[in-house]
C-alpha positions in Angstrom: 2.3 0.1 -23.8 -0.4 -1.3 -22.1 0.1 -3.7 -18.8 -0.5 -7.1 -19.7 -3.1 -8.7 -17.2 -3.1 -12.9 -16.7 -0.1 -15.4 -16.8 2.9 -15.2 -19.5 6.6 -16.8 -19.5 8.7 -14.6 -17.8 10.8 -12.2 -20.3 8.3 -12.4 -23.1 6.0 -10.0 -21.9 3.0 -10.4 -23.6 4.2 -12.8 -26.9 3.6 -16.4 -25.6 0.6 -15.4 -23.0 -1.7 -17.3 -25.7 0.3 -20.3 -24.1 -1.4 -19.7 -20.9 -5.5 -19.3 -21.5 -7.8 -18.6 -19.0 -10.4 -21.2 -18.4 -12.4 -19.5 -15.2 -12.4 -16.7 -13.2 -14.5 -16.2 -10.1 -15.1 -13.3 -7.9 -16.9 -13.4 -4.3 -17.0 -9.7 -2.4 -18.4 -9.5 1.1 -19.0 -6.2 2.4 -19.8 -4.3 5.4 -20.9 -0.9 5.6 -18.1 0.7 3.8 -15.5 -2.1 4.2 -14.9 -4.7 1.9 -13.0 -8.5 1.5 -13.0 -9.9 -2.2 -12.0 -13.7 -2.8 -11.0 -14.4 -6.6 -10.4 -17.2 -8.2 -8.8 -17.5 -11.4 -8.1 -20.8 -13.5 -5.7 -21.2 -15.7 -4.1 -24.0 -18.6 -0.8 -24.3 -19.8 -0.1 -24.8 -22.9 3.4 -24.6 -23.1 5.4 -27.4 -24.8 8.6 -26.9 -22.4 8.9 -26.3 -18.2 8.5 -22.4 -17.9 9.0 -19.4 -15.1 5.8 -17.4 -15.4 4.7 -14.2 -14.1 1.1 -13.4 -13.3 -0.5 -9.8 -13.0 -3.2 -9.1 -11.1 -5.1 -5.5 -11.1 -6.5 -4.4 -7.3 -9.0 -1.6 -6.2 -7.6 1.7 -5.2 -6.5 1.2 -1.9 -6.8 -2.3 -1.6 -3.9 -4.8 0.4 -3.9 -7.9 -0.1 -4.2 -10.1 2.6 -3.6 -13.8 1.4 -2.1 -15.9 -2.0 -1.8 -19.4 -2.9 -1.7 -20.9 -6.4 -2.8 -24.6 -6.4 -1.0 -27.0 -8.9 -3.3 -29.3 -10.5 -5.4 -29.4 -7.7 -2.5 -31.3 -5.6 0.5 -28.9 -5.1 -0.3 -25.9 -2.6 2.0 -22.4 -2.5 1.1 -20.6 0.1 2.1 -17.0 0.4 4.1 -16.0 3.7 5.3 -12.3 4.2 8.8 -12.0 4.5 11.7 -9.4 3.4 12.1 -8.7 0.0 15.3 -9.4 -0.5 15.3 -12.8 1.5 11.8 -14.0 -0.1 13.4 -13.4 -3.9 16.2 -15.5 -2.2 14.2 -17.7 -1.0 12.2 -18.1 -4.3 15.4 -18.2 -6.7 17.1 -21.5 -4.5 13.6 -23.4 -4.8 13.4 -23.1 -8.6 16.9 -23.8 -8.8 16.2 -26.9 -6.9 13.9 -27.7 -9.8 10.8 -26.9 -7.4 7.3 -25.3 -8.5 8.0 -21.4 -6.4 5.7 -18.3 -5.9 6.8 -15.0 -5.3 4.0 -12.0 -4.8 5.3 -8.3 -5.3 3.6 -5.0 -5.6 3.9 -3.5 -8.8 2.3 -0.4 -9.0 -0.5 1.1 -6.5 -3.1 -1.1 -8.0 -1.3 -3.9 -9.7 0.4 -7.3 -7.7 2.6 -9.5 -9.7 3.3 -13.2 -9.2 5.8 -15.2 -10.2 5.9 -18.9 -10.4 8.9 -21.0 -11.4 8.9 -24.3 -13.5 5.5 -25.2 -14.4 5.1 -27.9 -16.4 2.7 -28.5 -20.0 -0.3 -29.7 -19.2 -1.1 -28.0 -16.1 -4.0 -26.5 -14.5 -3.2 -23.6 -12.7 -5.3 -21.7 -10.2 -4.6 -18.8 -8.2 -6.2 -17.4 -5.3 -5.8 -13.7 -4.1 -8.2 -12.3 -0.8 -7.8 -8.7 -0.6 -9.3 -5.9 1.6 -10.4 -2.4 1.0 -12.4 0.8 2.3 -15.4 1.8 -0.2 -15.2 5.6 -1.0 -17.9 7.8 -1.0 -20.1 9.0 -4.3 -19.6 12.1 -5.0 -22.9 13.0 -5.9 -24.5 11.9 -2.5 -23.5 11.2 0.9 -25.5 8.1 1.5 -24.0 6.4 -1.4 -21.2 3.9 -2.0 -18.5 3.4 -5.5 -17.4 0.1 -5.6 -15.0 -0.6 -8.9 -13.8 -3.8 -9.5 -11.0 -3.4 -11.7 -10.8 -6.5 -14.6 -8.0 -5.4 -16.8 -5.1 -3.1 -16.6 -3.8 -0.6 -18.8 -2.8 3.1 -18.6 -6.4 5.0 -18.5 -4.1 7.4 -20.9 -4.3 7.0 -24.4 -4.7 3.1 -24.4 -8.0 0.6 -24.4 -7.6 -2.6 -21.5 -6.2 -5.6 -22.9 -7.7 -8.7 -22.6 -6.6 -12.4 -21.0 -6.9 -14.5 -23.7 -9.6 -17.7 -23.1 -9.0 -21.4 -23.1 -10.9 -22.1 -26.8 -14.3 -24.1 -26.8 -14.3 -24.0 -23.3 -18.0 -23.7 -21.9 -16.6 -22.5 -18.7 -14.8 -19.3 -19.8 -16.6 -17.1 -17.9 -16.5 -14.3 -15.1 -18.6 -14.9 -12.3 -19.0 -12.3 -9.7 -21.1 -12.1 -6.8 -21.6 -9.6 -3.8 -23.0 -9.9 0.0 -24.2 -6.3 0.6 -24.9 -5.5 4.7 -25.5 -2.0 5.9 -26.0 -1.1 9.3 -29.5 0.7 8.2 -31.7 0.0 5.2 -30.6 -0.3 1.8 -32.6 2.1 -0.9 -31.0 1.0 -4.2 -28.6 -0.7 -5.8 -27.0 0.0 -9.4 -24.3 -0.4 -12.0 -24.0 2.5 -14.2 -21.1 0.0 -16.2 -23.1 -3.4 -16.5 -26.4 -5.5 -16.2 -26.4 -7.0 -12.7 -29.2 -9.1 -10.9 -30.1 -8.0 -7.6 -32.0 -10.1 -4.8 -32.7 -7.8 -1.5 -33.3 -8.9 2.1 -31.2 -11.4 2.2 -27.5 -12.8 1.2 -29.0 -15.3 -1.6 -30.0 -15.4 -5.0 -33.5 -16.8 -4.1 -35.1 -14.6 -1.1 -35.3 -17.4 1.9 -36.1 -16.6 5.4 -36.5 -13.4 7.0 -36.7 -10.3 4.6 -33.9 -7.9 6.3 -33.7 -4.9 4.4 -30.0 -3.9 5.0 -29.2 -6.7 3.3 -28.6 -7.3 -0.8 -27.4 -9.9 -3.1 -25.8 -9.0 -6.2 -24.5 -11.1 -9.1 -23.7 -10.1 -12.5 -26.9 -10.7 -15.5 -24.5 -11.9 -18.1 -21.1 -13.0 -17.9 -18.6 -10.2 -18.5 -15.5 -10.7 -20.1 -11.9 -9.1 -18.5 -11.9 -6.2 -20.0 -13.9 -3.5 -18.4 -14.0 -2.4 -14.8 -17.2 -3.0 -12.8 -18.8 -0.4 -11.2 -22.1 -1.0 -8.3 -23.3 2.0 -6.9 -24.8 1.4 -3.4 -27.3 3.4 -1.5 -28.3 3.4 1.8 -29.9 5.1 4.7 -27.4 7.0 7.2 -24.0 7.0 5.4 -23.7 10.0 6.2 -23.7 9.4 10.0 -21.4 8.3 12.6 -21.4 4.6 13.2 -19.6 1.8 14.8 -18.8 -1.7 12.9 -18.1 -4.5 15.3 -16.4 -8.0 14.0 -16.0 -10.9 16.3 -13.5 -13.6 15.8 -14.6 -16.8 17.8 -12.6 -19.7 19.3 -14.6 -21.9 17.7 -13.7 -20.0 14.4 -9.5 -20.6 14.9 -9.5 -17.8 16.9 -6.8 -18.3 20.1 -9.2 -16.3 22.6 -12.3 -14.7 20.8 -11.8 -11.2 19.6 -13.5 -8.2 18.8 -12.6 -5.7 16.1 -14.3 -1.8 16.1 -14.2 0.5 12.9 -15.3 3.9 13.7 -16.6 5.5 10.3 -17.0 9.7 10.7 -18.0 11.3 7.5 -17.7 14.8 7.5 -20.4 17.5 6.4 -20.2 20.8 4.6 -22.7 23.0 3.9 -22.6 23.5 0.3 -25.0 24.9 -1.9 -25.5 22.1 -4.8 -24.2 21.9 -8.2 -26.4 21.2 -10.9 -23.3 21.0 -13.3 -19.3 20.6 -12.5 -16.5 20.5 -14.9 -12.7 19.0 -13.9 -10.0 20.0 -15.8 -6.7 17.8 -14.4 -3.7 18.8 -15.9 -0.7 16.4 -16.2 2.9 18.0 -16.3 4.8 15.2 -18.8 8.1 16.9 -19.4 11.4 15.4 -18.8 11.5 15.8 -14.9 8.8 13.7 -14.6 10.4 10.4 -15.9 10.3 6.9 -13.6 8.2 7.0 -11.3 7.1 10.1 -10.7 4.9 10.1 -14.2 4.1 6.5 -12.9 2.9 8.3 -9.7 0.9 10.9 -11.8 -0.9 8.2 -13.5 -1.8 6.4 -10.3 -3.3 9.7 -8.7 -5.3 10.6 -11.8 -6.9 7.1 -12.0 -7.8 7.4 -7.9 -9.1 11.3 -9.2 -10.9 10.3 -12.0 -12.7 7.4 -10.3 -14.1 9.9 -7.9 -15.8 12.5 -9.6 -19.8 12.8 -9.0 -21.3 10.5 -11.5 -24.1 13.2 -12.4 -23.8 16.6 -14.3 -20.2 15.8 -14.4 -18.3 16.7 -16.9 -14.2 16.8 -17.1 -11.2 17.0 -19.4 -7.2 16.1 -19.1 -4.4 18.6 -20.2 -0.9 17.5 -20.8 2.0 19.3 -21.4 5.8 19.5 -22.0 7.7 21.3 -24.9 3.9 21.0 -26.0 0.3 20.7 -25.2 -2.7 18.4 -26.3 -5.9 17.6 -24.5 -7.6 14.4 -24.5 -11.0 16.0 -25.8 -11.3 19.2 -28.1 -13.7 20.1 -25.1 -14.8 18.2 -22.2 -17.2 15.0 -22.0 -19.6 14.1 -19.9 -18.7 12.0 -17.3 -19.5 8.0 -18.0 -18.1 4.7 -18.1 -17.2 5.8 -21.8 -15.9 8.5 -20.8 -13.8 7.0 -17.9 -12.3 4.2 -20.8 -11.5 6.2 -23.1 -9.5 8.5 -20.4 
């Protein structure tokens, strides 16, 4: 069964989540070389015709940690996230709604999924949740100057089941996904692509409209038409000397909050093999799904293959996945090329 992705009452899974329709959702991504810090935004409506606890599921990037919450209630009431111990912040969040209070608690579900919940909200309320999180890029694997971002929209087991979608606030002429992302590379950038959707793309600068001074390791990209939550988006990044050894460098001011300004070094060292090239490649994963690998170890399985199967070379790839227990099946009578069809259907 698939893992339901936007807000629902808690207990009901995914039966009432029509209850809770999604009116906006907003994505800003800043990166750096190979690190990246996403901002979303997601707007929600409730529906409901009583005060319900909620639970809202939100996917990540592999790899990703998220490094701030709050959900704002009807533009007034603020809930900040603060990390505590998770025993004293379910405490904590249990004697607030008991108290008749509006409550958030933030958990990790799985490797790429967080889970919030928030207690007693009321009908007729707007509510909007914001989650920053940061993450390192991986490589391509078909070259060493290039850069895989995937921003995941939906979750569901890549196994055997297709995404399912947040439902949308009706006649709404907001509902919408809006994505942008500020693209700066130490040296200059030679293309950017998305092999999953139609993107605009503005380069030399961090803009839609070129203004100012054309830098070339700088990009702007937004997406052409408005993409609803059910497919990950994939940009594929090039750029001159990723494959060298290089030196980020972020300063955190005292006019920015900072308590005495502060610098912050990444050292990035990518490693070379001499390798003759592939023209063609074909992965065969196979999955062990017998009895012993119950709980969380097939839960494990699943998050490995998705991390896997997200990294293969995007060209001449092609690649199958072989399961067994008291049986065998494959997912393909023979392997498929390797594509964002491909990828959703595995």
């Amino acid at each position: 069964m698939p893992i339901i992705v936007g807000i629902f009452p808690v207990g009901s899974r995914w039966t009432l989540r029509e209850e809770y329709p999604l009116v906006r959702s907003k994505c800003n991504y800043s990166i750096a070389d190979v690190y990246s810090i996403a901002e979303v935004v997601q707007d929600y409506y409730s529906n409901a015709p009583i005060n319900r606890d909620v639970e809202y599921v939100f996917p990540l990037p592999p790899s990703a940690a998220v490094c701030s919450f709050k959900a704002v209630i009807d533009d007034e009431k603020v809930i900040k996230g603060v990390v505590k111990e998770k025993l004293e912040a379910k405490k904590a969040y249990e004697q607030a709604v008991a108290q008749g209070k509006t409550a958030g608690l933030l958990q990790q579900e799985h490797a790429d999924v967080f889970r919030v919940s928030l207690g007693n909200i009321k009908p007729k309320t707007k509510i909007s949740v914001h989650i920053s999180f940061v993450s390192i890029i991986p490589h391509d694997g078909s070259s060493p100057q290039t850069l895989r971002i995937t921003m995941p929209t939906a979750i569901a087991p890549r196994y055997g089941s297709a995404p399912t979608n947040i439902p949308w606030f009706p006649n709404n002429a907001q509902n919408r996904f809006d994505l942008s992302v500020s693209v700066q590379m130490n040296k200059p950038i030679t293309s950017i692509s998305s092999p999953s959707h139609p993107i605009g793309l503005t380069l030399g600068c961090h803009q839609r409209e070129l203004s100012g001074d054309y830098e070339p390791s700088k990009a702007f990209v937004y997406l052409g038409d408005s993409a609803m939550l059910d497919k990950d988006i994939v940009i594929v990044i090039s750029a001159q000397g990723m494959d060298t050894p290089r030196c980020s460098v972020e300063r955190w001011l005292k006019n920015e909050g900072a308590e005495e300004t502060t610098d912050a070094y990444a050292l990035t060292l990518v490693p070379k093999f001499e390798l003759p090239a592939l023209p063609n490649q074909e992965y065969i994963f196979l999955v062990d799904r017998s009895g012993s690998m119950g709980g969380g170890r097939i839960i494990a399985v699943k998050a490995a293959l998705q991390i896997l199967l997200r990294s293969l070379p995007s060209r001449g790839t092609s690649f199958n996945i072989v399961s067994f227990g008291s049986r065998y099946s494959s997912l393909w009578p023979t392997s498929q090329a390797y594509s964002a069809e491909s990828m959703e259907q595995a």
